[in-house]
C-alpha positions in Angstrom: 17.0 14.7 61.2 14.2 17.0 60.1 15.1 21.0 60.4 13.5 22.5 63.9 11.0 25.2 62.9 11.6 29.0 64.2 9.1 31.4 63.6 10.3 34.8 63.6 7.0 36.7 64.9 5.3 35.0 68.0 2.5 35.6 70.0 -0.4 34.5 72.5 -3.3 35.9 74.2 -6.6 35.3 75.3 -8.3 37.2 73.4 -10.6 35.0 70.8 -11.3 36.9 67.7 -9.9 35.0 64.3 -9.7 36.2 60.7 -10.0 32.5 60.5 -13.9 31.3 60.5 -13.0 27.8 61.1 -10.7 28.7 64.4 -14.6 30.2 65.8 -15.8 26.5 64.6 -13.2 25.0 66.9 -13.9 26.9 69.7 -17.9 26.4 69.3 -17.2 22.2 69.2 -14.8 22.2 72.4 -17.6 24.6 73.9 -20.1 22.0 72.4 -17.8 18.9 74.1 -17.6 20.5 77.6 -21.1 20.4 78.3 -21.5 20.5 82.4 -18.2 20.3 82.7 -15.2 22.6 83.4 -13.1 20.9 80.7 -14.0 18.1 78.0 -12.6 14.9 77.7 -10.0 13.8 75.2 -12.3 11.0 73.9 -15.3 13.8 73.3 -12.7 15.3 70.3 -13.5 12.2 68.4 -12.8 12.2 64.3 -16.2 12.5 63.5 -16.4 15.7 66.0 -13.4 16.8 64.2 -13.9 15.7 60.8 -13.8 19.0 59.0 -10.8 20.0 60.8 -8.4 16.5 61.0 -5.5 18.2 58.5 -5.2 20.9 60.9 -5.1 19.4 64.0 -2.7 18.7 66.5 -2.6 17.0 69.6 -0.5 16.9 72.2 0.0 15.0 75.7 0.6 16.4 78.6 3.0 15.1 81.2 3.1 16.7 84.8 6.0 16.5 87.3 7.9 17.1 85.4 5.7 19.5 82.7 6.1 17.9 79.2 4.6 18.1 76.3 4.5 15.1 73.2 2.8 15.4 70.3 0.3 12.5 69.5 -0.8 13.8 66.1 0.2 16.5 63.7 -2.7 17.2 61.0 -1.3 15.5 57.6 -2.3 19.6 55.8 0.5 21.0 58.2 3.1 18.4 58.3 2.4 19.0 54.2 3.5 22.9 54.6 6.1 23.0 56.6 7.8 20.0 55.1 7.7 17.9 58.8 5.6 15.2 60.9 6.6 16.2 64.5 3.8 13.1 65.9 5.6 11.4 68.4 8.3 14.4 69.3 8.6 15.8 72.6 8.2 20.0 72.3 12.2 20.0 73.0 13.1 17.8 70.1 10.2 19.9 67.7 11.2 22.9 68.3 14.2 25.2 69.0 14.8 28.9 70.0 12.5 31.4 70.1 9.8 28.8 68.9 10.1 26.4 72.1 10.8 29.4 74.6 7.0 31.1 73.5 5.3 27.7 72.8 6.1 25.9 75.3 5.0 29.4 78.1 1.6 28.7 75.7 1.4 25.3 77.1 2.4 25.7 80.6 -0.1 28.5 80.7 -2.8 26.5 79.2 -2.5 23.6 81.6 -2.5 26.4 84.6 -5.3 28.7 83.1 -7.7 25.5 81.9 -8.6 28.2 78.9 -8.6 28.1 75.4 -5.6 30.9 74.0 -5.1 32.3 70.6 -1.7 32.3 68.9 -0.8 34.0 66.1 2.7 33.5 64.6 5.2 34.3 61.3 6.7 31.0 60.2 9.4 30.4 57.0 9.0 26.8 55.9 11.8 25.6 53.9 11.9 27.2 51.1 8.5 28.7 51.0 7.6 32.5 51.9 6.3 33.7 55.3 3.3 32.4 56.3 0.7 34.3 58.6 -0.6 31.3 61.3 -3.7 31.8 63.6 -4.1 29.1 66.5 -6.6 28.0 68.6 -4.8 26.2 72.0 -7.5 24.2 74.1 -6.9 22.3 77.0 -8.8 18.6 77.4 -9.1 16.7 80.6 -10.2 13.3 81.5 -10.9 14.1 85.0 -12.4 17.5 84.4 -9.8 19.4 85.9 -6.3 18.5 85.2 -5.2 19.2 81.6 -3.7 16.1 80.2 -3.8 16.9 76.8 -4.0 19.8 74.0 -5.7 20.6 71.3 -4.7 23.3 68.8 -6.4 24.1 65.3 -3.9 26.0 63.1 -5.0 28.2 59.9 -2.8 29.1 57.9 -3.6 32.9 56.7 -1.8 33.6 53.1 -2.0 30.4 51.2 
């Protein structure tokens, strides 16, 4: 079994400013993809929407009653870094520590707030150096209002 990741520096807040230009790209298409409404759809986040962005994607279903979340894609340029494909995995079975606590308060205040959130985050992939990490979080629905699944775009800041 793959090595759980545990960054050592975690954080989230709403606040939207990136040293990352493509993270402002992200957040201009799900603006784009919400149109009239509250929230856009899962389909609107098509791969040709997200063409310039598919490495550094991931996507993740969201269950209610109880709150879980799985991850239905993990961009091929992460999995690459940190030495992992988590697609598939439950948060739970990803994740471990610190890493799950603070990721998975991200998530559950995503599907409450229904806004995109910024993390930023301090990883050590196996046998690599600290890496820097900005995050985009943003919350998709199909009817509009209840988040079923999230989209993050991940930049990594010292490669």
């Amino acid at each position: 079994m793959a090595q759980k990741i545990n960054p050592f520096k975690f954080g989230f807040d709403d606040v939207m400013t990136f040293s990352a230009p493509e993270l402002y790209e992200m957040l201009d298409i799900w603006k784009e993809m919400c149109g009239e409404r509250a929230l856009p759809r899962r389909s609107a986040m098509s791969p040709l929407v997200l063409k310039d962005h598919l490495g550094w994607i991931v996507i993740a279903k969201v269950r209610h009653d109880p709150l879980s979340f799985q991850f239905t894609l993990y961009g091929t340029k992460i999995a690459e870094i940190v030495k992992r494909d988590v697609t598939g995995m439950y948060l739970e079975e990803a994740f471990s520590g610190e890493a799950l606590r603070q990721t998975w308060a991200m998530g559950e205040r995503l599907v409450l707030e229904k806004r995109p959130i910024r993390m930023h985050s301090t990883v050590v992939p196996e046998g690599m150096e600290f890496l820097n990490v900005q995050t985009i979080f943003l919350p998709l629905s199909d009817d509009g209002e209840t988040v079923d699944a999230l989209l993050a775009r991940q930049a990594f800041l010292n490669l």
